[in-house]
PDB file with SEQRES, HELIX, SHEET and CRYST1 records, atoms N, CA, C and O in Angstrom:
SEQRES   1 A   72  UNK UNK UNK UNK UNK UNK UNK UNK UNK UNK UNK UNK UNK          
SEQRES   2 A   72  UNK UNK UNK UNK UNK UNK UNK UNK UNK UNK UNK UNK UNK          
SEQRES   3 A   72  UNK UNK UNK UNK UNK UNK UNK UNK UNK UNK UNK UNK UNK          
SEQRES   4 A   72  UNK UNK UNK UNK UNK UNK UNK UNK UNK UNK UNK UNK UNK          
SEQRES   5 A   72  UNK UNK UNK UNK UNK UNK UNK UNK UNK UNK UNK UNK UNK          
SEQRES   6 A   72  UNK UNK UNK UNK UNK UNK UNK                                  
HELIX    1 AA1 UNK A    4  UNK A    6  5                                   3    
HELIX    2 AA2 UNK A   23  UNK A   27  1                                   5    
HELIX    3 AA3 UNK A   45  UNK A   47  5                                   3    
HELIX    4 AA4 UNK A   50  UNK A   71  1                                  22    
SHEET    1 AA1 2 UNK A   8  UNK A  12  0                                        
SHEET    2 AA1 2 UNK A  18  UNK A  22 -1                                        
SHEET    1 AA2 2 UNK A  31  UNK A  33  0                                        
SHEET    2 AA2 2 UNK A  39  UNK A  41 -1                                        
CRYST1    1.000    1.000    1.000  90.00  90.00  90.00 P 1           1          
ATOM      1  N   UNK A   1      -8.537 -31.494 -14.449  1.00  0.00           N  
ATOM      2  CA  UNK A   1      -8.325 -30.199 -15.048  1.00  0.00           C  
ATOM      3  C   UNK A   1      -8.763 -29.101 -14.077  1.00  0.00           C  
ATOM      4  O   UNK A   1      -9.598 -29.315 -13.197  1.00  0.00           O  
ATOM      5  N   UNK A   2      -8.029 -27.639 -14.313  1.00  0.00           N  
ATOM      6  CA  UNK A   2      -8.181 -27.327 -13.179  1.00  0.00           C  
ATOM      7  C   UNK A   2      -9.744 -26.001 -13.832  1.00  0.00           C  
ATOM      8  O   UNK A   2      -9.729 -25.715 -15.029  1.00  0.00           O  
ATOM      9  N   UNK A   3     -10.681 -25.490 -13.087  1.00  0.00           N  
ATOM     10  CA  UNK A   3     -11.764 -24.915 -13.268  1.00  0.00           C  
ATOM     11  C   UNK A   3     -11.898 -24.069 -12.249  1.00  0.00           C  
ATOM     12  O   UNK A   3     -12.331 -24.368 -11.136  1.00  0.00           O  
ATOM     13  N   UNK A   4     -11.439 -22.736 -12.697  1.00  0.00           N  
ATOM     14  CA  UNK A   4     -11.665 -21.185 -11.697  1.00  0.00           C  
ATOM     15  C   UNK A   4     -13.006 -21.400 -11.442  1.00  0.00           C  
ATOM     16  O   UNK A   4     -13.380 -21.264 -10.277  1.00  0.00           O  
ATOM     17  N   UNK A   5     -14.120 -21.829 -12.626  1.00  0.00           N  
ATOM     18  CA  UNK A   5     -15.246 -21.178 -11.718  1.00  0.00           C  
ATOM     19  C   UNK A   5     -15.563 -22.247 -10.456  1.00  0.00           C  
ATOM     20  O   UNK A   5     -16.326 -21.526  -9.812  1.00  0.00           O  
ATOM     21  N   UNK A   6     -15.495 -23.229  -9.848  1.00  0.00           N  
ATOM     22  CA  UNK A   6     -15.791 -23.685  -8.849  1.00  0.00           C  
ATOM     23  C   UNK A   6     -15.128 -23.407  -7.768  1.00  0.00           C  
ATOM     24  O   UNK A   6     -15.416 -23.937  -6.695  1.00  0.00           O  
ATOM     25  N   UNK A   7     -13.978 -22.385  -7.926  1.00  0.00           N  
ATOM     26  CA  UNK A   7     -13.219 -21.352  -6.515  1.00  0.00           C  
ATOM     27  C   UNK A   7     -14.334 -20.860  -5.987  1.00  0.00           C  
ATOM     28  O   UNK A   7     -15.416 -20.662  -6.540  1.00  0.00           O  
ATOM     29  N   UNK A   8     -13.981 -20.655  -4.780  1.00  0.00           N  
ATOM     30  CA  UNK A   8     -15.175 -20.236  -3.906  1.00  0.00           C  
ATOM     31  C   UNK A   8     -14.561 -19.045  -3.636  1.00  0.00           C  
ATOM     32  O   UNK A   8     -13.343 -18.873  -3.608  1.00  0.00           O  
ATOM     33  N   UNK A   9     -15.940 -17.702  -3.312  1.00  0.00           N  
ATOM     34  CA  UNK A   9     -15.924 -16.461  -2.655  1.00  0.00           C  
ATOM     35  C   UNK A   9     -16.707 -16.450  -1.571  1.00  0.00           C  
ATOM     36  O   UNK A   9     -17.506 -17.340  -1.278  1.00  0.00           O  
ATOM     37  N   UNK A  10     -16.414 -15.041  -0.701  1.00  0.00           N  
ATOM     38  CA  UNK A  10     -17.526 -14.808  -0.003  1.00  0.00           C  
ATOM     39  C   UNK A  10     -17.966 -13.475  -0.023  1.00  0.00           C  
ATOM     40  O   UNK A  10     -17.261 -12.478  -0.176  1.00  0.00           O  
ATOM     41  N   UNK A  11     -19.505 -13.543   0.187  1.00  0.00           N  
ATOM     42  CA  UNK A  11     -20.373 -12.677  -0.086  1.00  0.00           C  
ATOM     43  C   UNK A  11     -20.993 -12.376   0.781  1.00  0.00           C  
ATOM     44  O   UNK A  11     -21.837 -13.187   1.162  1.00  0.00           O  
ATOM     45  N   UNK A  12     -20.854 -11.024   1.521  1.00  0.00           N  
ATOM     46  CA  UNK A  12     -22.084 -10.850   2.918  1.00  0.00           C  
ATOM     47  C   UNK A  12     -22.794 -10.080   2.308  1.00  0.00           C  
ATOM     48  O   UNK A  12     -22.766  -9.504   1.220  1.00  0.00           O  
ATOM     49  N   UNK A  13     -23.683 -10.169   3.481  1.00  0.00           N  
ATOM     50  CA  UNK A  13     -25.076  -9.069   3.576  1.00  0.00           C  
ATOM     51  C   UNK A  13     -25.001  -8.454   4.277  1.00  0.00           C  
ATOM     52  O   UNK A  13     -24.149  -8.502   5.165  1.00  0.00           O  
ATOM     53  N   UNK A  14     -26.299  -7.220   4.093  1.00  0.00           N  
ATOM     54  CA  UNK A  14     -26.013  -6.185   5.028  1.00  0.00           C  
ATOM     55  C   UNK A  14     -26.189  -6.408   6.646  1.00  0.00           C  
ATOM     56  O   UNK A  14     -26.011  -5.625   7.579  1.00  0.00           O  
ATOM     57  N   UNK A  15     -26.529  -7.520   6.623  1.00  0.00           N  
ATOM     58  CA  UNK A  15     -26.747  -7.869   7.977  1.00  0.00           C  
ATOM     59  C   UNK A  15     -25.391  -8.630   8.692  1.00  0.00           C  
ATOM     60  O   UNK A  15     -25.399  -9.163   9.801  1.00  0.00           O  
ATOM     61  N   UNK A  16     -24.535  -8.563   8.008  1.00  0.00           N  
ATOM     62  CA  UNK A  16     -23.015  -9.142   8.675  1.00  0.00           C  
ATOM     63  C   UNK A  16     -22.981 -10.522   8.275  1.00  0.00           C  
ATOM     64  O   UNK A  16     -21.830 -10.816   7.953  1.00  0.00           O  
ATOM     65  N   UNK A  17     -24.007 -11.764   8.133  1.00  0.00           N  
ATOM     66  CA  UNK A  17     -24.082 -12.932   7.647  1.00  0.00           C  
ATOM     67  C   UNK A  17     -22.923 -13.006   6.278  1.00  0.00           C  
ATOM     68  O   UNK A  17     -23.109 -12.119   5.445  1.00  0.00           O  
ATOM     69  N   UNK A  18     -22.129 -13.672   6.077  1.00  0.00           N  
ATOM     70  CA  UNK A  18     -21.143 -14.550   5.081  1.00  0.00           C  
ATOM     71  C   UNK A  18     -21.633 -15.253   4.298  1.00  0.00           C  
ATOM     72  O   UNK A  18     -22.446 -15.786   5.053  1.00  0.00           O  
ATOM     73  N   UNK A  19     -21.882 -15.911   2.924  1.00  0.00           N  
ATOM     74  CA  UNK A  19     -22.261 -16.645   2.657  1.00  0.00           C  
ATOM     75  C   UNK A  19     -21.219 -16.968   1.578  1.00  0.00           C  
ATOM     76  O   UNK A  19     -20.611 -16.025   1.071  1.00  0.00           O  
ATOM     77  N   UNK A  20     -20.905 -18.511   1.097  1.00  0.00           N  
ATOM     78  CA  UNK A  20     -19.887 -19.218   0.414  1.00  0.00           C  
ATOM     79  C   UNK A  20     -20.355 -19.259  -0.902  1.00  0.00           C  
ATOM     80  O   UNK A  20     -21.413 -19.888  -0.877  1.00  0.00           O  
ATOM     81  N   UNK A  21     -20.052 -18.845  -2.211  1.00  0.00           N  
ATOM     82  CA  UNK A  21     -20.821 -18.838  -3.311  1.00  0.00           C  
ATOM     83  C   UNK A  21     -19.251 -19.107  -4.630  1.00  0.00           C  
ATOM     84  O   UNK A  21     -18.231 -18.439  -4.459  1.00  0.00           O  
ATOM     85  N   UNK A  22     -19.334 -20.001  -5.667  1.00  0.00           N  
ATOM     86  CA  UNK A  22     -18.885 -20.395  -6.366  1.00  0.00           C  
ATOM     87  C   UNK A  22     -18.658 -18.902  -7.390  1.00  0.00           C  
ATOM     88  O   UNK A  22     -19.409 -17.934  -7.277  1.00  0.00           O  
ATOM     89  N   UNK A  23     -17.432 -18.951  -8.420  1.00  0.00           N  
ATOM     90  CA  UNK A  23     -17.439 -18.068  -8.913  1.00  0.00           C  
ATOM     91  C   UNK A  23     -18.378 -18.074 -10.604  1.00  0.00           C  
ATOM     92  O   UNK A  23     -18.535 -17.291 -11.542  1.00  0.00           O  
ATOM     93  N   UNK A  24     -18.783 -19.373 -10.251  1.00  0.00           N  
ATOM     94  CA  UNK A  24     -20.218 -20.342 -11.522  1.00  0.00           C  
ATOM     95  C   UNK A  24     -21.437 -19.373 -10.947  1.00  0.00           C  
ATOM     96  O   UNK A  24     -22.136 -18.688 -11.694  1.00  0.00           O  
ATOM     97  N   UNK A  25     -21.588 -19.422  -9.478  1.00  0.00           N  
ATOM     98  CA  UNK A  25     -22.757 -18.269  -9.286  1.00  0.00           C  
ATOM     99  C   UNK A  25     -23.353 -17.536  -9.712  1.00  0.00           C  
ATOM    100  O   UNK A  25     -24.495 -17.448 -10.165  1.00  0.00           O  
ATOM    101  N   UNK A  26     -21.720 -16.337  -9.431  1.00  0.00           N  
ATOM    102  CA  UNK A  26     -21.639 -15.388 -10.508  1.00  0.00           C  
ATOM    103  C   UNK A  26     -22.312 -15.292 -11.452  1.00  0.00           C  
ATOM    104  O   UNK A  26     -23.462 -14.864 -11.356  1.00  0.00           O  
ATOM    105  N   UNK A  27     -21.746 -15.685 -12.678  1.00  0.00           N  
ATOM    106  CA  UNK A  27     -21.315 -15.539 -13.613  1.00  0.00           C  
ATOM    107  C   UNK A  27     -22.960 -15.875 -14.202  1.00  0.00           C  
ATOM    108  O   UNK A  27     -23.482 -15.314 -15.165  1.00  0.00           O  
ATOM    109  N   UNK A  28     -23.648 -17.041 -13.254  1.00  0.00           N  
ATOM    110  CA  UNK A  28     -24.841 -17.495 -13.425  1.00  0.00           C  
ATOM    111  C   UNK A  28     -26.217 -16.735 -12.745  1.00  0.00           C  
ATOM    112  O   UNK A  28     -27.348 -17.215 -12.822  1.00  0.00           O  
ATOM    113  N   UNK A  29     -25.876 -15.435 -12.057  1.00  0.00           N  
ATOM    114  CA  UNK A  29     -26.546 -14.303 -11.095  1.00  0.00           C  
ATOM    115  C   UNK A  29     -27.319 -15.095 -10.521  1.00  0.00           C  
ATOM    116  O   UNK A  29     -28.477 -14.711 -10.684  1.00  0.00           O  
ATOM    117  N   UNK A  30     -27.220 -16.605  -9.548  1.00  0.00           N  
ATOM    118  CA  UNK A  30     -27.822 -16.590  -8.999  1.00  0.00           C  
ATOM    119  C   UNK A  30     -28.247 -16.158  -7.553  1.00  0.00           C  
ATOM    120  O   UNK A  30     -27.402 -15.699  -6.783  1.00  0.00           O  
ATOM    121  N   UNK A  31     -29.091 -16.253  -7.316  1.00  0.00           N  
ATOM    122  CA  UNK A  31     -30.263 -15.514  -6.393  1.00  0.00           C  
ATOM    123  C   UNK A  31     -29.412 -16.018  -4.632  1.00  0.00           C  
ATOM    124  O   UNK A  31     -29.457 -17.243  -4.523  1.00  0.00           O  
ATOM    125  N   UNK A  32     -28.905 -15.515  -3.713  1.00  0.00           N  
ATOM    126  CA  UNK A  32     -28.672 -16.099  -2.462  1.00  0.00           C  
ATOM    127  C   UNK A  32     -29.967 -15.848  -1.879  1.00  0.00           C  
ATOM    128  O   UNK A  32     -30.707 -15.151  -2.573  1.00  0.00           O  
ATOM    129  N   UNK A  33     -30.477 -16.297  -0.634  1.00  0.00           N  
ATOM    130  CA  UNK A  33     -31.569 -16.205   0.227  1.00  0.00           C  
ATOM    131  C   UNK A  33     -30.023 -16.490   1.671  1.00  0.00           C  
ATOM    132  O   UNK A  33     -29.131 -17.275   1.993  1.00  0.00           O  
ATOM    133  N   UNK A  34     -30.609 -15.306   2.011  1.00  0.00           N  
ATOM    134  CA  UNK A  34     -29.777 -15.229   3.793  1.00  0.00           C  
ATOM    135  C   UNK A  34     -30.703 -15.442   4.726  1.00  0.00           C  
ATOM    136  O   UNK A  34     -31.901 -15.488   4.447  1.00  0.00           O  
ATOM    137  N   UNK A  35     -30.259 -15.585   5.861  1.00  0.00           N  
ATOM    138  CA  UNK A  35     -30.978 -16.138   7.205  1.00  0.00           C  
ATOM    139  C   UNK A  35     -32.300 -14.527   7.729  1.00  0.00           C  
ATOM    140  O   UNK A  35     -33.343 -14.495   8.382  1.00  0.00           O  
ATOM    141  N   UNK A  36     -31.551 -13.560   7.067  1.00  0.00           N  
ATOM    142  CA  UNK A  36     -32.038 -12.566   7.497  1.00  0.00           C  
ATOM    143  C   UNK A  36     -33.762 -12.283   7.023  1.00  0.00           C  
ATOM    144  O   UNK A  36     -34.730 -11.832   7.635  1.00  0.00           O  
ATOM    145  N   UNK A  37     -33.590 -12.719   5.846  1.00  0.00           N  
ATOM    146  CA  UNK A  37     -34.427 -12.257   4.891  1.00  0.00           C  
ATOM    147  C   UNK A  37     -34.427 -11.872   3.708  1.00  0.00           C  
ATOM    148  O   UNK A  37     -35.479 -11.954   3.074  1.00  0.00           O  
ATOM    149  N   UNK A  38     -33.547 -11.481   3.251  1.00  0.00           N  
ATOM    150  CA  UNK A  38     -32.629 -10.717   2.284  1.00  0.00           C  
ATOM    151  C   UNK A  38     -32.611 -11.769   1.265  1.00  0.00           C  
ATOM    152  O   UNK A  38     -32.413 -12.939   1.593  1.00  0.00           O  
ATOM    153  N   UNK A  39     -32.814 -11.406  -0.009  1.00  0.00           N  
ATOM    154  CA  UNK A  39     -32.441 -11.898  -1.226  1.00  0.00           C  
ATOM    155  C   UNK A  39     -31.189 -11.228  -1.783  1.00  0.00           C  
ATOM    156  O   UNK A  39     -31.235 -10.020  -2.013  1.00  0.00           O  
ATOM    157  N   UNK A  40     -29.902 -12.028  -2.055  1.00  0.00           N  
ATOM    158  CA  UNK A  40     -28.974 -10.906  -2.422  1.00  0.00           C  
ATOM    159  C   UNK A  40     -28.787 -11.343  -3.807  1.00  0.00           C  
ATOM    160  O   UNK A  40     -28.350 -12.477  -4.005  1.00  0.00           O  
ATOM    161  N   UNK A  41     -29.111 -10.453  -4.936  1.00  0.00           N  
ATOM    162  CA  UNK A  41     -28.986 -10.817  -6.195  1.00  0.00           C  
ATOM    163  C   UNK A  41     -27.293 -11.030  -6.597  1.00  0.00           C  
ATOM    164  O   UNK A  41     -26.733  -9.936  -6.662  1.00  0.00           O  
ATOM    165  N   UNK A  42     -26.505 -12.037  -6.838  1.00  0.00           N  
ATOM    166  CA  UNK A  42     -25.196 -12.129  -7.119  1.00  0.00           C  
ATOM    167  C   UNK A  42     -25.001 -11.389  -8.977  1.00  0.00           C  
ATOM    168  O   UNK A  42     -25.532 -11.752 -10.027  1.00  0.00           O  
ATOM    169  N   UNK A  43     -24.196 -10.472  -8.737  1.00  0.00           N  
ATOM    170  CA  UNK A  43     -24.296  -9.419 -10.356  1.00  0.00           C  
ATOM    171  C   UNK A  43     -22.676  -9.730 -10.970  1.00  0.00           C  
ATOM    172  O   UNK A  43     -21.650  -9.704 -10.291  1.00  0.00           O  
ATOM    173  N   UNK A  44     -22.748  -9.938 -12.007  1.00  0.00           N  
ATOM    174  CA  UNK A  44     -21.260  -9.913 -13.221  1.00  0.00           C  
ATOM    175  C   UNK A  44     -21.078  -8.761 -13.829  1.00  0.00           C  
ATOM    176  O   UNK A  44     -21.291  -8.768 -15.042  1.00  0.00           O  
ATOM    177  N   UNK A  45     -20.647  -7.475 -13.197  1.00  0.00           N  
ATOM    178  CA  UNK A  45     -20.640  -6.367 -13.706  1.00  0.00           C  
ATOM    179  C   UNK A  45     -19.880  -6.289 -14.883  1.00  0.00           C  
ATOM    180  O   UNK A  45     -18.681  -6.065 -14.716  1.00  0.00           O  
ATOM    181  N   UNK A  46     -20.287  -6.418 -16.034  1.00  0.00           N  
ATOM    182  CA  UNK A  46     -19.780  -6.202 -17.339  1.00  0.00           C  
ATOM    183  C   UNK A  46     -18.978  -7.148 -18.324  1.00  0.00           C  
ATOM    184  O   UNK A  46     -18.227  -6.973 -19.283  1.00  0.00           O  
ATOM    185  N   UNK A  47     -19.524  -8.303 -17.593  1.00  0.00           N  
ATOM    186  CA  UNK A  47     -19.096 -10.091 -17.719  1.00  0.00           C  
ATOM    187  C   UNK A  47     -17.577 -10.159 -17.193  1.00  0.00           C  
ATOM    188  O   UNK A  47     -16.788 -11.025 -17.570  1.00  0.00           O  
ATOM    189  N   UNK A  48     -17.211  -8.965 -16.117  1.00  0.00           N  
ATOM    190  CA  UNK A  48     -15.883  -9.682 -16.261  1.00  0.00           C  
ATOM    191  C   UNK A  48     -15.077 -10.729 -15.237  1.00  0.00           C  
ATOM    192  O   UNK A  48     -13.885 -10.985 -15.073  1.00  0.00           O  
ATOM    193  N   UNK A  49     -16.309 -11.206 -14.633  1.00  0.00           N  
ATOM    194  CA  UNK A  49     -16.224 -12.739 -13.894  1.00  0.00           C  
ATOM    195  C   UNK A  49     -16.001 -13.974 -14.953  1.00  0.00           C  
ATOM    196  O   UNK A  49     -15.139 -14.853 -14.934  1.00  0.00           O  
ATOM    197  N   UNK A  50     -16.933 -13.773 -15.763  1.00  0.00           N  
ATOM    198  CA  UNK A  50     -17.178 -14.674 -17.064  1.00  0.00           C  
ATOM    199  C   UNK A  50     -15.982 -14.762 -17.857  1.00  0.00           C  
ATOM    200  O   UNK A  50     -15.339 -15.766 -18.166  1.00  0.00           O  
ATOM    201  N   UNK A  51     -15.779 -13.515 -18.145  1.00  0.00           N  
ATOM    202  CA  UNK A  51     -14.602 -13.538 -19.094  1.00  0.00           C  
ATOM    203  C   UNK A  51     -13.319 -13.323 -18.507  1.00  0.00           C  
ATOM    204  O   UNK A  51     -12.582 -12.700 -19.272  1.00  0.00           O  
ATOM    205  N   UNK A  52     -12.633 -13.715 -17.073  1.00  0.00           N  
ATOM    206  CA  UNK A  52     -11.276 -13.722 -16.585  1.00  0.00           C  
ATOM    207  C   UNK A  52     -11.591 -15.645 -16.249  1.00  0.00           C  
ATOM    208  O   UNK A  52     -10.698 -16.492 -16.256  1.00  0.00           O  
ATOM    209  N   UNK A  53     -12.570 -15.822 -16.075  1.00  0.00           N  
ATOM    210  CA  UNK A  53     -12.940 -17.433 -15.698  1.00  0.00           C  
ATOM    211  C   UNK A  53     -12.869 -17.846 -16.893  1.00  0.00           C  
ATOM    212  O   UNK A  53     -12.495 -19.016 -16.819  1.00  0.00           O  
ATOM    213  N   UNK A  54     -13.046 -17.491 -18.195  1.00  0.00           N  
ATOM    214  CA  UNK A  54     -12.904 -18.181 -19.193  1.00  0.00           C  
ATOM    215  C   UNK A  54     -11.531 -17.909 -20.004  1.00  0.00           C  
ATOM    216  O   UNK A  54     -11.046 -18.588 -20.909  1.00  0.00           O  
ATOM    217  N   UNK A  55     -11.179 -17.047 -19.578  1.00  0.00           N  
ATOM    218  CA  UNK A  55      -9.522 -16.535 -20.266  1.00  0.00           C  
ATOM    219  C   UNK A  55      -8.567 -17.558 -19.367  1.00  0.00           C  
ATOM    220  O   UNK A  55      -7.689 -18.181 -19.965  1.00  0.00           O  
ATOM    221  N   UNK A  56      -8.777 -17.781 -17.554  1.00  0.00           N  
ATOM    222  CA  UNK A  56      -7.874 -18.468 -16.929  1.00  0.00           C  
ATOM    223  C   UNK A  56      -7.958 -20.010 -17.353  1.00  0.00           C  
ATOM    224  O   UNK A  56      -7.025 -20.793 -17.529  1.00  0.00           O  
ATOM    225  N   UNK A  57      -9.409 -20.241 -17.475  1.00  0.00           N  
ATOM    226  CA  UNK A  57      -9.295 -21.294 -17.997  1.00  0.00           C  
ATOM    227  C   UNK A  57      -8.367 -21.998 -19.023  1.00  0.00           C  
ATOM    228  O   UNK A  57      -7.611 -22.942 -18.798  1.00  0.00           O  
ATOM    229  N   UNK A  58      -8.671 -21.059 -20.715  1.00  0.00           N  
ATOM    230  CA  UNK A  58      -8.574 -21.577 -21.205  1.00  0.00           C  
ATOM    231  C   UNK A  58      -6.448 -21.500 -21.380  1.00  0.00           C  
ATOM    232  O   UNK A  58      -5.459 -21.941 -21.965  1.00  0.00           O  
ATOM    233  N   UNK A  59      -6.756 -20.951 -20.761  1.00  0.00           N  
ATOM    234  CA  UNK A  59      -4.766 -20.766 -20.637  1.00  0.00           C  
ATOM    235  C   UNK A  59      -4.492 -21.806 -19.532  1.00  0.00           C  
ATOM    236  O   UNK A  59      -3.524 -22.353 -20.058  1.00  0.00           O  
ATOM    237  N   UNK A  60      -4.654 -22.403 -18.468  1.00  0.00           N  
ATOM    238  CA  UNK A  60      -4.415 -23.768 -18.489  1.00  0.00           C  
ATOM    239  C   UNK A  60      -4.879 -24.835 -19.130  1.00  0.00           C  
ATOM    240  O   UNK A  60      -4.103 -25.791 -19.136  1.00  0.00           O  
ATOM    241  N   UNK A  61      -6.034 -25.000 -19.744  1.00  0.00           N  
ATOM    242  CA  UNK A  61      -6.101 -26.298 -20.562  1.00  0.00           C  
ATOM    243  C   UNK A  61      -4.546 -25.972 -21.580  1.00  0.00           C  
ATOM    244  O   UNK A  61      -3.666 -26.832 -21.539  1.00  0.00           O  
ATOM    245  N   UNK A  62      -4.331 -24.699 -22.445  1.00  0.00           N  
ATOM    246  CA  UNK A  62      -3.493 -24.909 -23.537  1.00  0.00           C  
ATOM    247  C   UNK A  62      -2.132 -24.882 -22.707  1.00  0.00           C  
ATOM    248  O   UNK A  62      -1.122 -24.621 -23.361  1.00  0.00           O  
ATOM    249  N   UNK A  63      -1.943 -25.196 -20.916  1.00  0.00           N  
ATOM    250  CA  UNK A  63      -0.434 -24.858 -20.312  1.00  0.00           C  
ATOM    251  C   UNK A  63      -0.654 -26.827 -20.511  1.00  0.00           C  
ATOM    252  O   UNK A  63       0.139 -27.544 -21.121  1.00  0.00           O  
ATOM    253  N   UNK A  64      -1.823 -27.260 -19.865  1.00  0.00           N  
ATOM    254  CA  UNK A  64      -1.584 -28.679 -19.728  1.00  0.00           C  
ATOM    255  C   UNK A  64      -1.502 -29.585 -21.127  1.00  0.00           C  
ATOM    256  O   UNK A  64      -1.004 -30.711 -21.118  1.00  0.00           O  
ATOM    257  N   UNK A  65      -2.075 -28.935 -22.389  1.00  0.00           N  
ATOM    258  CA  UNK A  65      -1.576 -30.117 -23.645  1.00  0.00           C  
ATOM    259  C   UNK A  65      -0.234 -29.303 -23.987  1.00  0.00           C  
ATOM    260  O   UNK A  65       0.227 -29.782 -25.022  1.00  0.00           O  
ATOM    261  N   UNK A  66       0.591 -28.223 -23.496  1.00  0.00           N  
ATOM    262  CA  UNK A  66       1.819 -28.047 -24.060  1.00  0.00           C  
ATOM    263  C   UNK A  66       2.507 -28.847 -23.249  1.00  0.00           C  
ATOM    264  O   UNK A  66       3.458 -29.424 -23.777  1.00  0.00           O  
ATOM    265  N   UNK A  67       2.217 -29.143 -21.622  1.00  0.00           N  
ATOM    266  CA  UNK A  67       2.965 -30.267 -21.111  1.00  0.00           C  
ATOM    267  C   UNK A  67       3.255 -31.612 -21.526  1.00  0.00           C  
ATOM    268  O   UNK A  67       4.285 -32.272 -21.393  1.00  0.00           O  
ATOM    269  N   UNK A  68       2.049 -31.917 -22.102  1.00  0.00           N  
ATOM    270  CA  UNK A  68       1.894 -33.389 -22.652  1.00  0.00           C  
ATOM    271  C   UNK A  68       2.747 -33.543 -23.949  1.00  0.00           C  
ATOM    272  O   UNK A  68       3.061 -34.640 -24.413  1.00  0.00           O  
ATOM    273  N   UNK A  69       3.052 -32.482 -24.426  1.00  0.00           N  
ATOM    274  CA  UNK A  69       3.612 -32.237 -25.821  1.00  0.00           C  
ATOM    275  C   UNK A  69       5.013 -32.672 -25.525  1.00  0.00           C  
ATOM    276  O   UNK A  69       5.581 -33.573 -26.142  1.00  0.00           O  
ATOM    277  N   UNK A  70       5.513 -32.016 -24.595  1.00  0.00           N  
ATOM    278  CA  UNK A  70       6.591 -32.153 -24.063  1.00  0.00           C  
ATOM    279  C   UNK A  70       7.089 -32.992 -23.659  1.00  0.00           C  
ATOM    280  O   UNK A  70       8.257 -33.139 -24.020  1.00  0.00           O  
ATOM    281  N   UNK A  71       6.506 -34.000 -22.700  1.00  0.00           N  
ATOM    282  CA  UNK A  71       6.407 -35.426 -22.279  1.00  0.00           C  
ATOM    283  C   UNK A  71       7.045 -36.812 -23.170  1.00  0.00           C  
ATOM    284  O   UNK A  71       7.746 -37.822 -23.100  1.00  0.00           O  
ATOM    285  N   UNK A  72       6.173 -35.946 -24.055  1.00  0.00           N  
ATOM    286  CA  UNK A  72       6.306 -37.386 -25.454  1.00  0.00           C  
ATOM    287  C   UNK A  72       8.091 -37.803 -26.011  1.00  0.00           C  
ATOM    288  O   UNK A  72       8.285 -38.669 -26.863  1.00  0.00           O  
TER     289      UNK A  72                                                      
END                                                                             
């Protein structure tokens, strides 16, 4: 099944460093630690990481049992 939040982003710091962070991160604000020093708090401004990850979701689970429907 397919699951937006384990798409990956990237997130720098102010120091130019990249870092690879899940869109579960998000949604979960967790904490990055960069090489620099820097704690970069990961933020869901107004849940709407949460809630396009849970809307995409749930519109393929209901694309894949209308396939199966079909199948039969």
């Amino acid at each position: 099944m397919f699951d937006l939040g384990k798409q990956k982003i990237n997130v720098s710091c102010n120091c130019g460093r990249r870092h690879s962070v899940t869109l579960q991160d998000v949604t979960n604000r967790k904490n990055i630690r960069c090489g620099c020093g820097i704690t970069i708090q990961l933020t869901d401004n107004a849940g709407s990481v949460r809630k396009s990850v849970s809307s995409v979701n749930k519109s393929m689970s209901d694309l894949e049992k209308m396939l199966k429907r079909l199948g039969k």
